[in-house]
Residue, then its C-alpha position, 0 to 999 in steps of 0.5 A: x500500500x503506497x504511503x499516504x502524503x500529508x502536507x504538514x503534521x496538524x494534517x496528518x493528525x486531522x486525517x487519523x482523528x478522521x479515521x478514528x471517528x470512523x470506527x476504523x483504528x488499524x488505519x488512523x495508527x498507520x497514518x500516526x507511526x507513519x508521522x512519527x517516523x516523518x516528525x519523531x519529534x512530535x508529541x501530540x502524535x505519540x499521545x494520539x498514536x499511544x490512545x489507539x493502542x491502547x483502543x486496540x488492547x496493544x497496552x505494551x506498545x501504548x505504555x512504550x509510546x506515551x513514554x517517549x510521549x512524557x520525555x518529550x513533554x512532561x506536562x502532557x495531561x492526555x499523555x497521562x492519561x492514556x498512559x494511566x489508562x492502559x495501566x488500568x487495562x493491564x490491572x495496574x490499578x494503582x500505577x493507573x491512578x496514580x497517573x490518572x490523578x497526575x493527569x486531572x492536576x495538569x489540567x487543572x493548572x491549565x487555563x480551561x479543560x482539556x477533554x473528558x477522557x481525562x476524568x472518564x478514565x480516571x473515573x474508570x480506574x477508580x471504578x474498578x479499584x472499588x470507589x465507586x463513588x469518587x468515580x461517580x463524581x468524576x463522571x459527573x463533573x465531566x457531565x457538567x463541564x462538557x454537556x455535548x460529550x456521550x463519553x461521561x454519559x456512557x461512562x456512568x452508564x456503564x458503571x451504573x449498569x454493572x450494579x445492577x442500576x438498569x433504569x438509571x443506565x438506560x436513562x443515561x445511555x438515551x442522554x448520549x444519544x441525543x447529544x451524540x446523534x450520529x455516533x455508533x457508540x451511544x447506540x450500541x451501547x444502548x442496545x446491549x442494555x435494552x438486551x440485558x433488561x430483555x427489550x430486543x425488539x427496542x435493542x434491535x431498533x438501535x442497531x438498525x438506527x447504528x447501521x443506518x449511520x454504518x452498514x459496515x461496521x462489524x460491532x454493530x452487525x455484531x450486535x445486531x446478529x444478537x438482537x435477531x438471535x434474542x428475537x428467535x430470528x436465526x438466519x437473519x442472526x447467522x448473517x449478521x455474523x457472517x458479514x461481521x466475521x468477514x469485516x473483522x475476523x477476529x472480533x471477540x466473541x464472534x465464533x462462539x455467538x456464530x456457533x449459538x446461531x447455528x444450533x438455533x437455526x437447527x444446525x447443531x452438527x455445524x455448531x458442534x464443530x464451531x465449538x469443538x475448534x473453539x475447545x482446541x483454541x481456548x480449552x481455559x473457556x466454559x462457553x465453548x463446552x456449554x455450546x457443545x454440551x447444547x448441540x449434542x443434547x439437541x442430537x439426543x446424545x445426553x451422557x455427552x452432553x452431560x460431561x461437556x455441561x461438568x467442563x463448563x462448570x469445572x471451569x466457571x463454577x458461577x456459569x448458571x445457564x451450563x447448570x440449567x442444562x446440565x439439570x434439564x439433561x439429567x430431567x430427560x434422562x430420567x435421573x430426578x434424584x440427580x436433578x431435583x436437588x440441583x434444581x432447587x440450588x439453581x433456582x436459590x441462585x437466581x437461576x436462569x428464568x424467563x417470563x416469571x422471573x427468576x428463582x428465589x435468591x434475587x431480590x436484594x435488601x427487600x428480601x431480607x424479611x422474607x429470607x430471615x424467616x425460618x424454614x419449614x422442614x416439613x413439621x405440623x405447621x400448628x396453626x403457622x402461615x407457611x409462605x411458598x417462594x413460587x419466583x420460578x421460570x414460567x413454565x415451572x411455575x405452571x409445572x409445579x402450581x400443581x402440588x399447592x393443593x395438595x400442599x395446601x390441604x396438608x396445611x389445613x389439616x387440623x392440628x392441636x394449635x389449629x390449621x396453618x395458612x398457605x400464601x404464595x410469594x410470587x412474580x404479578x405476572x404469575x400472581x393471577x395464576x397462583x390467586x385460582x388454586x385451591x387453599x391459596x390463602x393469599x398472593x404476594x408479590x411484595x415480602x412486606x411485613x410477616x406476623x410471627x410464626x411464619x415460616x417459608x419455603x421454595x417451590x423449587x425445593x417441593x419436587x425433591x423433598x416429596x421425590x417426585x416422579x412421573x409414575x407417582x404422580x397424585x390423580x389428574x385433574x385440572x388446577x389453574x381454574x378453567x372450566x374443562x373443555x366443553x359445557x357440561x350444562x349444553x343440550x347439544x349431542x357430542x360433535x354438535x357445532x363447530x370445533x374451535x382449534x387454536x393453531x400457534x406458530x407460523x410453522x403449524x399455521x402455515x398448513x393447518x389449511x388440510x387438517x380441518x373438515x368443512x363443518x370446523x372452524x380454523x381459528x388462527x390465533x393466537x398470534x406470538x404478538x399474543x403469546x411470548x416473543x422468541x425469547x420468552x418474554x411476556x407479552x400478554x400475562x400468563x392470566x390474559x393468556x389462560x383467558x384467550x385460550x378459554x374461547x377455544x376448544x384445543x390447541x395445537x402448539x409447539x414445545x411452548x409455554x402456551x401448550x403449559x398452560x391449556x395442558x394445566x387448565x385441562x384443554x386437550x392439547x396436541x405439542x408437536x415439538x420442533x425437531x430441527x434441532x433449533x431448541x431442546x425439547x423440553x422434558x415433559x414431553x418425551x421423545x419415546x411416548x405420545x403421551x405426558x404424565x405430567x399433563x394428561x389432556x396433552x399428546x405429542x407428535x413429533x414434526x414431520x421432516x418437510x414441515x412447513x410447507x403448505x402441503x404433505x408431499x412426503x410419506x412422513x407428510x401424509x402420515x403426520x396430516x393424518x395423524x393430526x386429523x385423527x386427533x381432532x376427529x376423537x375430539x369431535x366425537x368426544x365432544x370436546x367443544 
C-alpha cells in the first residue's frame, strides 16, 4: 500500500482523528507511526498514536509510546492519561491512578479543560479499584463541564449498569444519544442494555438506527446478529455474523455467538464443530463446552452432553445457564434424584428464568424479611402461615402450581394449635395464576411485613423433598381454574357445532389449511404478538393468556409455554415439538411416548421432516396430516367443544 502524503503534521493528525471517528483504528495508527517516523519529534502524535493502542488492547506498545510521549513533554495531561489508562487495562490499578490523578492536576493548572477522557478514565480506574463513588463524581463533573460529550454519559452508564442500576443506565445511555446523534457508540451501547433488561425488539431498533449511520461496521452487525438471535430470528442472526466475521475476523466473541446461531437455526452438527475448534483454541473457556454440551443434547446424545455441561462448570463454577442444562439433561434422562436437588440450588441462585422471573435468591435488601424467616422442614405447621417462594421460570411455575393443593390441604389439616395458612410469594405476572388454586390463602408479590410464626419455603425445593416422579404422580385433574373443555350444562349431542382449534406458530399455521373438515372452524390465533416473543418474554400475562385460550376448544402448539398452560387448565392439547434441532425439547414431553404424565389432556407428535410447507408431499407428510386429523376427529366425537 503506497504511503499516504500529508502536507504538514496538524494534517496528518486531522486525517487519523478522521479515521478514528470512523470506527476504523488499524488505519488512523498507520497514518500516526507513519508521522512519527516523518516528525519523531512530535508529541501530540505519540499521545494520539499511544490512545489507539491502547483502543486496540496493544497496552505494551501504548505504555512504550506515551513514554517517549512524557520525555518529550512532561506536562502532557492526555499523555497521562492514556498512559494511566492502559495501566488500568493491564490491572495496574494503582500505577493507573496514580497517573490518572497526575493527569486531572495538569489540567487543572491549565487555563480551561482539556477533554473528558481525562476524568472518564480516571473515573474508570477508580471504578474498578472499588470507589465507586469518587468515580461517580468524576463522571459527573465531566457531565457538567462538557454537556455535548456521550463519553461521561456512557461512562456512568456503564458503571451504573454493572450494579445492577438498569433504569438509571438506560436513562443515561438515551442522554448520549441525543447529544451524540450520529455516533455508533451511544447506540450500541444502548442496545446491549435494552438486551440485558430483555427489550430486543427496542435493542434491535438501535442497531438498525447504528447501521443506518454504518452498514459496515462489524460491532454493530455484531450486535445486531444478537438482537435477531434474542428475537428467535436465526438466519437473519447467522448473517449478521457472517458479514461481521468477514469485516473483522477476529472480533471477540464472534465464533462462539456464530456457533449459538447455528444450533438455533437447527444446525447443531455445524455448531458442534464451531465449538469443538473453539475447545482446541481456548480449552481455559466454559462457553465453548456449554455450546457443545447444547448441540449434542439437541442430537439426543445426553451422557455427552452431560460431561461437556461438568467442563463448563469445572471451569466457571458461577456459569448458571451450563447448570440449567446440565439439570434439564439429567430431567430427560430420567435421573430426578440427580436433578431435583440441583434444581432447587439453581433456582436459590437466581437461576436462569424467563417470563416469571427468576428463582428465589434475587431480590436484594427487600428480601431480607422474607429470607430471615425460618424454614419449614416439613413439621405440623400448628396453626403457622407457611409462605411458598413460587419466583420460578414460567413454565415451572405452571409445572409445579400443581402440588399447592395438595400442599395446601396438608396445611389445613387440623392440628392441636389449629390449621396453618398457605400464601404464595410470587412474580404479578404469575400472581393471577397462583390467586385460582385451591387453599391459596393469599398472593404476594411484595415480602412486606410477616406476623410471627411464619415460616417459608421454595417451590423449587417441593419436587425433591416429596421425590417426585412421573409414575407417582397424585390423580389428574385440572388446577389453574378453567372450566374443562366443553359445557357440561349444553343440550347439544357430542360433535354438535363447530370445533374451535387454536393453531400457534407460523410453522403449524402455515398448513393447518388440510387438517380441518368443512363443518370446523380454523381459528388462527393466537398470534406470538399474543403469546411470548422468541425469547420468552411476556407479552400478554400468563392470566390474559389462560383467558384467550378459554374461547377455544384445543390447541395445537409447539414445545411452548402456551401448550403449559391449556395442558394445566385441562384443554386437550396436541405439542408437536420442533425437531430441527433449533431448541431442546423440553422434558415433559418425551421423545419415546405420545403421551405426558405430567399433563394428561396433552399428546405429542413429533414434526414431520418437510414441515412447513403448505402441503404433505412426503410419506412422513401424509402420515403426520393424518395423524393430526385423527386427533381432532376423537375430539369431535368426544365432544370436546
Amino acid at each position: 500500500m503506497t504511503a499516504e502524503r500529508f502536507d504538514t503534521p496538524a494534517h496528518a493528525l486531522d486525517r487519523a482523528l478522521e479515521e478514528q471517528r470512523a470506527g476504523r483504528p488499524g488505519q488512523a495508527v498507520g497514518i500516526l507511526a507513519q508521522l512519527v517516523r516523518a516528525f519523531p519529534g512530535y508529541t501530540p502524535a505519540y499521545v494520539m498514536l499511544g490512545g489507539l493502542q491502547v483502543t486496540l488492547g496493544r497496552l505494551d506498545d501504548a505504555v512504550r509510546t506515551l513514554g517517549v510521549a512524557l520525555l518529550q513533554d512532561e506536562r502532557s495531561a492526555a499523555a497521562y492519561s492514556n498512559l494511566g489508562n492502559a495501566h488500568r487495562l493491564a490491572g495496574r490499578l494503582d500505577e493507573a491512578i496514580l497517573c490518572l490523578r497526575r493527569a486531572l492536576q495538569l489540567e487543572r493548572e491549565g487555563p480551561h479543560p482539556q477533554s473528558p477522557a481525562i476524568r472518564c478514565n480516571h473515573a474508570s480506574a477508580l471504578d474498578a479499584a472499588g470507589r465507586r463513588e469518587e468515580a461517580a463524581a468524576l463522571y459527573k463533573e465531566a457531565i457538567r463541564l462538557f454537556p455535548d460529550s456521550d463519553q461521561p454519559l456512557l461512562g456512568l452508564a456503564e458503571m451504573l449498569g454493572r450494579a445492577g442500576n438498569l433504569a438509571a443506565a438506560i436513562s443515561l445511555t438515551r442522554q448520549a444519544v441525543r447529544v451524540a446523534d450520529e455516533k455508533l457508540a451511544p447506540l450500541l451501547g444502548l442496545s446491549q442494555l435494552y438486551r440485558r433488561a430483555g427489550w430486543f425488539a427496542a435493542a434491535l431498533d438501535a442497531t438498525e438506527r447504528a447501521l443506518s449511520l454504518d452498514s459496515s461496521n462489524p460491532r454493530a452487525l455484531f450486535d445486531h446478529g444478537l438482537n435477531c438471535l434474542a428475537l428467535g430470528r436465526a438466519d437473519e442472526a447467522l448473517r449478521r455474523l457472517d458479514e461481521a466475521k468477514t469485516l473483522m475476523p477476529r472480533l471477540p466473541g464472534i465464533e462462539l455467538w456464530r456457533g449459538r446461531a447455528l444450533l438455533a437455526a437447527g444446525r447443531a452438527r455445524d455448531a458442534a464443530r464451531i465449538f469443538i475448534a473453539l475447545i482446541r483454541e481456548t480449552p481455559g473457556d466454559a462457553g465453548p463446552y456449554l455450546g457443545l454440551g447444547q448441540a449434542l443434547r439437541t442430537e439426543g446424545k445426553l451422557d455427552d452432553a452431560l460431561k461437556c455441561f461438568a467442563q463448563a462448570l469445572d471451569r466457571d463454577p458461577a456459569l448458571l445457564p451450563a447448570e440449567k442444562h446440565r439439570v434439564e439433561t439429567l430431567l430427560v434422562k430420567g435421573d430426578y434424584a440427580g436433578a431435583w436437588p440441583a434444581y432447587a440450588r439453581l433456582m436459590d441462585a437466581g437461576g436462569p428464568g424467563d417470563s416469571g422471573g427468576s428463582g428465589g435468591g434475587s431480590g436484594g435488601d427487600a428480601e431480607e424479611p422474607f429470607r430471615a424467616l425460618p424454614p419449614w422442614c416439613g413439621e405440623p405447621l400448628e396453626g403457622a402461615t407457611l409462605v411458598v417462594d413460587a419466583r420460578l421460570p414460567l413454565i415451572d411455575a405452571i409445572l409445579f402450581a400443581r402440588f399447592l393443593p395438595a400442599l395446601a390441604e396438608g396445611a389445613a389439616e387440623g392440628a392441636a394449635e389449629g390449621a396453618g395458612r398457605l400464601e404464595v410469594r410470587t412474580t404479578p405476572a404469575l400472581a393471577p395464576l397462583f390467586a385460582r388454586l385451591p387453599g391459596v390463602a393469599a398472593v404476594r408479590v411484595r415480602a412486606g411485613a410477616f406476623d410471627a410464626g411464619t415460616l417459608r419455603y421454595s417451590l423449587a425445593a417441593l419436587p425433591g423433598d416429596f421425590r417426585i416422579r412421573p409414575d407417582g404422580l397424585p390423580p389428574w385433574q385440572p388446577y389453574l381454574g378453567l372450566p374443562p373443555a366443553g359445557d357440561p350444562t349444553s343440550d347439544d349431542p357430542p360433535g354438535a357445532g363447530r370445533l374451535r382449534v387454536a393453531v400457534q406458530g407460523w410453522r403449524l399455521r402455515d398448513r393447518a389449511e388440510g387438517w380441518f373438515a368443512d363443518a370446523d372452524a380454523l381459528e388462527r390465533g393466537p398470534e406470538t404478538d399474543w403469546t411470548l416473543d422468541g425469547d420468552g418474554c411476556v407479552v400478554g400475562s400468563p392470566a390474559e393468556l389462560l383467558a384467550l385460550l378459554d374461547g377455544f376448544d384445543a390447541l395445537i402448539s409447539p414445545d411452548h409455554p402456551l401448550a403449559h398452560l391449556a395442558a394445566a387448565a385441562g384443554k386437550p392439547v396436541l405439542v408437536v415439538p420442533a425437531d430441527d434441532g433449533s431448541r431442546p425439547v423440553h422434558w415433559v414431553w418425551p421423545r419415546d411416548r405420545a403421551d405426558s404424565a405430567w399433563y394428561p389432556t396433552a399428546r405429542i407428535r413429533r414434526s414431520a421432516p418437510s414441515l412447513p410447507n403448505a402441503h404433505g408431499n412426503t410419506d412422513a407428510d401424509a402420515d403426520f396430516d393424518a395423524d393430526v386429523r385423527g386427533w381432532l376427529a376423537a375430539l369431535r366425537k368426544d365432544g370436546r367443544r
